[in-house]
N, C-alpha and C positions, 0 to 999 in steps of 0.2 A: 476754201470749201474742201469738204474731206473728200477724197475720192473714195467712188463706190468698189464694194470687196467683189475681187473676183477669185472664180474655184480654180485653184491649181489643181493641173491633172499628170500623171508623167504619160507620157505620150510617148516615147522610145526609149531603147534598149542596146549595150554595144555589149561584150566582151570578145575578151583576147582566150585561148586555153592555154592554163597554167604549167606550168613546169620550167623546165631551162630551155633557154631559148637565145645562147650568146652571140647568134649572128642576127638575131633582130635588135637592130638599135632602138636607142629609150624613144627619140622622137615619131619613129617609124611606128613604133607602138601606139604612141600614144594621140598621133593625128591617124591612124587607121580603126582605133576606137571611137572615135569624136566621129568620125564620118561615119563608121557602121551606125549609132544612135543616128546622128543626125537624119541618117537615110531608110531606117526602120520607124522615122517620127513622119518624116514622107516633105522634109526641110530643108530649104540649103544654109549653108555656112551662115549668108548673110543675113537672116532671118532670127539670128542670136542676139539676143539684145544683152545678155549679162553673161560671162566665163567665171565659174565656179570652179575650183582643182584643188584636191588630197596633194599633199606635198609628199614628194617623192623620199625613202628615207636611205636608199641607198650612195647619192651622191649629192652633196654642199652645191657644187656646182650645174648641176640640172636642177636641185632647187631653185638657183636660182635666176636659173632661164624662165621657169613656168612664174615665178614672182614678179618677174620683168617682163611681161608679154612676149614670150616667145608663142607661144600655141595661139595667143592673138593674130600676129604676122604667118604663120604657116598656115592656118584658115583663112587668111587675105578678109579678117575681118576690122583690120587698121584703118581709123574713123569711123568706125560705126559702131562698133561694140561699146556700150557705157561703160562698165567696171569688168576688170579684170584681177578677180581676189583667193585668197589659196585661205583655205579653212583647216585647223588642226586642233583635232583632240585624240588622238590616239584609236583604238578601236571602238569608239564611237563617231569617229569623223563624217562618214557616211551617211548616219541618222540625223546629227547637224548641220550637214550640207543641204539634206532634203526639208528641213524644217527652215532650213535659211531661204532656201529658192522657193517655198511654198509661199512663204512669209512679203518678197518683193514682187511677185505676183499679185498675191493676194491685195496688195496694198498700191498697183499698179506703174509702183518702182521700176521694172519690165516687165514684157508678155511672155519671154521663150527665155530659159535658160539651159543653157548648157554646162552637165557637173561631169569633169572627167578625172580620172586616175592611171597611174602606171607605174610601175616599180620593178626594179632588178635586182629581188635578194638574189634567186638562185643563180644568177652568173655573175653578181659584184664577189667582190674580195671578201672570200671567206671569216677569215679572221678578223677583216675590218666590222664587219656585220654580226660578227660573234661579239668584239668589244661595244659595239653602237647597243644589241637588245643586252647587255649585263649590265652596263652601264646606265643610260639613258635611262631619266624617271626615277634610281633609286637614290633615293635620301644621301648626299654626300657628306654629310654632318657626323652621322651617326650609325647607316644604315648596309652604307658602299665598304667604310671600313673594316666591318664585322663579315664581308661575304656572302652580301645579301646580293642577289640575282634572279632573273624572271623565271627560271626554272626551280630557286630553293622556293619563291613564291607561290607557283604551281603547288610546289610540295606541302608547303604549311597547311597552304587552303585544303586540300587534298586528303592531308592527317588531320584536320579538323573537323571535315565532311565526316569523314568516313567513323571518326569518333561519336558523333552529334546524332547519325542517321542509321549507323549500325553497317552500312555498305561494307561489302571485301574489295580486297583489291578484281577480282573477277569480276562483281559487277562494276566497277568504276572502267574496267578494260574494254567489256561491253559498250561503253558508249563508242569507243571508237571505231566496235565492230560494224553498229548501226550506220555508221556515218560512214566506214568503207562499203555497206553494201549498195549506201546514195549514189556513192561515188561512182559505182559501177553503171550506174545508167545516168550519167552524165558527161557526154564527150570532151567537155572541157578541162574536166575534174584532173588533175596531178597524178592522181594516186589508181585513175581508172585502168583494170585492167589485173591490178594487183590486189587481189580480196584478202585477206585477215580473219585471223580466230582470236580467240579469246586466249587460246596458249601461243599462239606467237607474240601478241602482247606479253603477257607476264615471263616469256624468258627470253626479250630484249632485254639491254642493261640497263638496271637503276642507275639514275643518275642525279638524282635526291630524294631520296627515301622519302614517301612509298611509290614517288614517278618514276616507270620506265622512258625508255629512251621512244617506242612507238605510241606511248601519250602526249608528245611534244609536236609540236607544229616543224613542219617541214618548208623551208625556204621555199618560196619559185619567184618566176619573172609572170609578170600577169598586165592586162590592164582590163578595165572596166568603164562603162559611161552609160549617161541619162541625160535624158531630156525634159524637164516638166515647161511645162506652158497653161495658159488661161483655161479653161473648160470651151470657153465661147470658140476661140480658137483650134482647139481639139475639133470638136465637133465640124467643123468647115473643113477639114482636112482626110476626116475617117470617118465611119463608122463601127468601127470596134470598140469592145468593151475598152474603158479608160479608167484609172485607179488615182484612187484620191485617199490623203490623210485624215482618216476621223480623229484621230486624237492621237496625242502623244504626250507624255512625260518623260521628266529627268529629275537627278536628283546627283547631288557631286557630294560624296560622303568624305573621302583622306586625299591626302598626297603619301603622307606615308602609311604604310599598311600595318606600324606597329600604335597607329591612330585608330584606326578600325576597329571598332564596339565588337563587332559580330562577323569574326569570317568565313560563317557557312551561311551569311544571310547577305552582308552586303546591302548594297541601296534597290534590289529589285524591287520588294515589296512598295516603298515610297514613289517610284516610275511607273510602278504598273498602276496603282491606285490612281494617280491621277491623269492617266491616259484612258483609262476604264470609263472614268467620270464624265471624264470631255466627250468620248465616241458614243457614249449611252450604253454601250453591251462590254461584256467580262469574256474572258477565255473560252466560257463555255460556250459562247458561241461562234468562234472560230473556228477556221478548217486546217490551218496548219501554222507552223511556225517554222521563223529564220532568226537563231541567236546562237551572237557571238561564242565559239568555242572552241580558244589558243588551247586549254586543256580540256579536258572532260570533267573534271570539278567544275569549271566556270559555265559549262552549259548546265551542270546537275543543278548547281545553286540558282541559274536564272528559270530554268524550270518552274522549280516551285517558289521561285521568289514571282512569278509571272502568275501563278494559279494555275497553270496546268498539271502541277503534282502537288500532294500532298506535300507536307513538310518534313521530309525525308524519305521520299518515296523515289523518287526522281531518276538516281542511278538503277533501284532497283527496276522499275518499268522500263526502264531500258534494256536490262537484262533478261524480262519478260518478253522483249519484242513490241513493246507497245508503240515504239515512234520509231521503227525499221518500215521496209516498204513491205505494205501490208498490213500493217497494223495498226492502231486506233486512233490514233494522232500522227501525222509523219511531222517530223523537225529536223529541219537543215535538209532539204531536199537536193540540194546540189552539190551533198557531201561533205558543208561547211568547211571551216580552213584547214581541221585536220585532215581530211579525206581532199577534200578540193585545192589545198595548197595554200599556203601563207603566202599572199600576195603583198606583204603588207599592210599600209589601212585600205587594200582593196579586197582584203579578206571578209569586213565588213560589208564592204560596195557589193563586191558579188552575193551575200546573202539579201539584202536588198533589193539588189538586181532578181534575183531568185522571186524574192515577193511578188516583186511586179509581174513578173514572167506568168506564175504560176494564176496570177490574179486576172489577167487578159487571158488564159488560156491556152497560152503558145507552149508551154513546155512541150520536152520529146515526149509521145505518149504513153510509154511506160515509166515516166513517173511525174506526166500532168495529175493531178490531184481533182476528182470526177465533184463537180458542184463549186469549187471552190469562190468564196464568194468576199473570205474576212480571215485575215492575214496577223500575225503578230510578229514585229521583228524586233528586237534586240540587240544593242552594242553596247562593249564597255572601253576604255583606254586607260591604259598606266598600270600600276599594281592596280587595275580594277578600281579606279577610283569616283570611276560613276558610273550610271544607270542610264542607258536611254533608249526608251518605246514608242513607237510608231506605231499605229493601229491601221491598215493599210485596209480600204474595201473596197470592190468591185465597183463600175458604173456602167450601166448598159447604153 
């Protein structure tokens, strides 16, 4: 007999504030985030039926502690927790984690799960972590050989944009304006504190034409976590608004990016269309967005690959102010990874996390978002080799 579908809700929230942080150890992080959700869901430990975990990418060997139940045993959830599993897709991992824990709820596989993350770019070994993102992901066939690396990627995409859509290099700088001024009112944020112009961007150092050096993602140490569980359950536990996936899409267009049809379009178009379908409602009726954005080309193209810009419009309303605080759409409210910190794939988690936040109504109140009721978030991994949407709304 099939069992009956239940509503997954996320019901809690943890983060750690990003930056370097070399006297907090990896575990110390990362069971101090597992408890902040757990204890914002209003749950204990043992009340976890399924551990969900982002793989760490700064060490082999705390990989694979979390792969072998170490965060099982430090939550003293040893015989009772059913699975214990580590999900990896790069900067979509996040949006797969949550559509994975929606999915064994929903299906009554467990009630409660718990999805955590943590990572140590900014105090691991530098150089180690410079050859791990040059390396890792790019084509070793054809692609490694020639010099190809996440930042000449950046670049391409970048000079192809700005070819397609008419943008200057100012307005592509402006994204990251927008995103440091998030940053500023978000205490967790890496980068809060240190505001940004549009000419301190353009006369940092190129470092592959036409990317400066302050369009590139900034290492930190960060961790992140959630909680989703049943609706039925929710409700027994609170009464606050609780947040549920209306719909989501994906779409896995290359591995390599010299496979990719179109790289000022990318697979957004094809994730958003069928995330749109399944929720019933389009962008236009959302109140904000959270998407991926290692550069500021990847947020431009997921813009209007999402329907919130025209198709080529994207950098320039940024430059306009249209998605700064204050203005007519906010996107990446918590300063995304530029402005908030490259946590890793918890650069992702934190804009997710973001979602939920802003969708319960808890953010800080100078940049909780007044009505907010229907959410759009966004991830991508690898050279951008896929697409994936979440359509996240409110439940009173």
């Amino acid at each position: 007999m099939a069992k009956a579908l239940e509503e997954p809700v996320f019901l809690g929230i943890g983060e750690l504030a990003a930056g370097r942080f070399p006297e907090r150890s990896f575990m110390e992080a990362l069971t101090d985030v597992a408890i902040m959700a757990l204890d914002d869901a209003g749950l204990k430990p043992q009340e976890v039926d399924m551990l969900m975990l982002a793989p760490c990418l700064h060490s082999m060997e705390d990989q694979a502690d979390l792969i072998f139940s170490r965060v099982v045993e430090d939550l003293g959830l040893s015989g009772t927790v059913k699975a214990n599993m580590m999900i990896h897709s790069g900067g979509s991992t996040s949006d797969n984690l949550a559509r994975l824990a929606a999915s064994v709820i929903a299906t009554g596989e467990a009630e409660t799960v718990l999805v955590v993350q943590t990572d140590r770019w900014g105090s691991a070994d530098l150089n180690a972590m410079i050859d791990m993102l040059t390396f890792n992901g790019i084509p070793r066939e054809w692609e490694r050989p020639a010099g190809q690396n996440f930042n000449a990627i950046g670049a391409l995409l970048t000079r192809r944009y700005m070819h397609e859509s008419g943008a200057t290099e100012a307005d592509m700088a402006s994204i990251c304006v927008a995103l440091r001024e998030w940053a500023q009112l978000n205490p967790n944020a890496m980068f809060r504190g240190k505001p940004l112009s549009v000419e301190d961007v353009l006369r940092s150092k190129v470092v592959a034409d036409p990317l400066h050096s302050l369009e590139c993602p900034m290492m930190g140490d960060g961790a992140t976590a959630f909680v989703m569980t049943s609706e039925r359950k929710a409700r027994s536990l609170t009464d606050r608004p609780l947040v549920r996936i209306a719909g989501s899409g994906g779409v896995v267009t290359h591995f390599s990016l010299a496979q990719e049809a179109d790289l000022a379009t990318l697979g957004w178009p094809g994730a958003a269309t069928q995330a749109y379908a399944e929720a019933g409602w389009g962008a236009e009726e959302a109140q904000f967005a959270q998407v991926y954005d290692s550069y500021p080309v990847i947020l431009a193209i997921a813009v209007e690959g999402l329907g919130i810009a025209p198709k080529g419009e994207a950098a320039k309303r940024f430059a306009a102010g249209d998605y700064s605080p204050g203005g007519k759409f906010p996107i990446n409210t918590n300063g995304g990874i530029l402005s908030g910190g490259h946590i890793a794939l918890g650069g992702g988690m934190a804009l997710l996390i973001e979602a939920v936040r802003q969708l319960m109504g808890r953010a800080p109140a100078e940049r909780q978002i007044a009505g907010a009721r229907r959410g759009i978030v966004g991830g991508t991994g690898g050279s951008y080799s896929d697409a994936q949407v979440l359509l996240l709304e409110r439940l009173d």
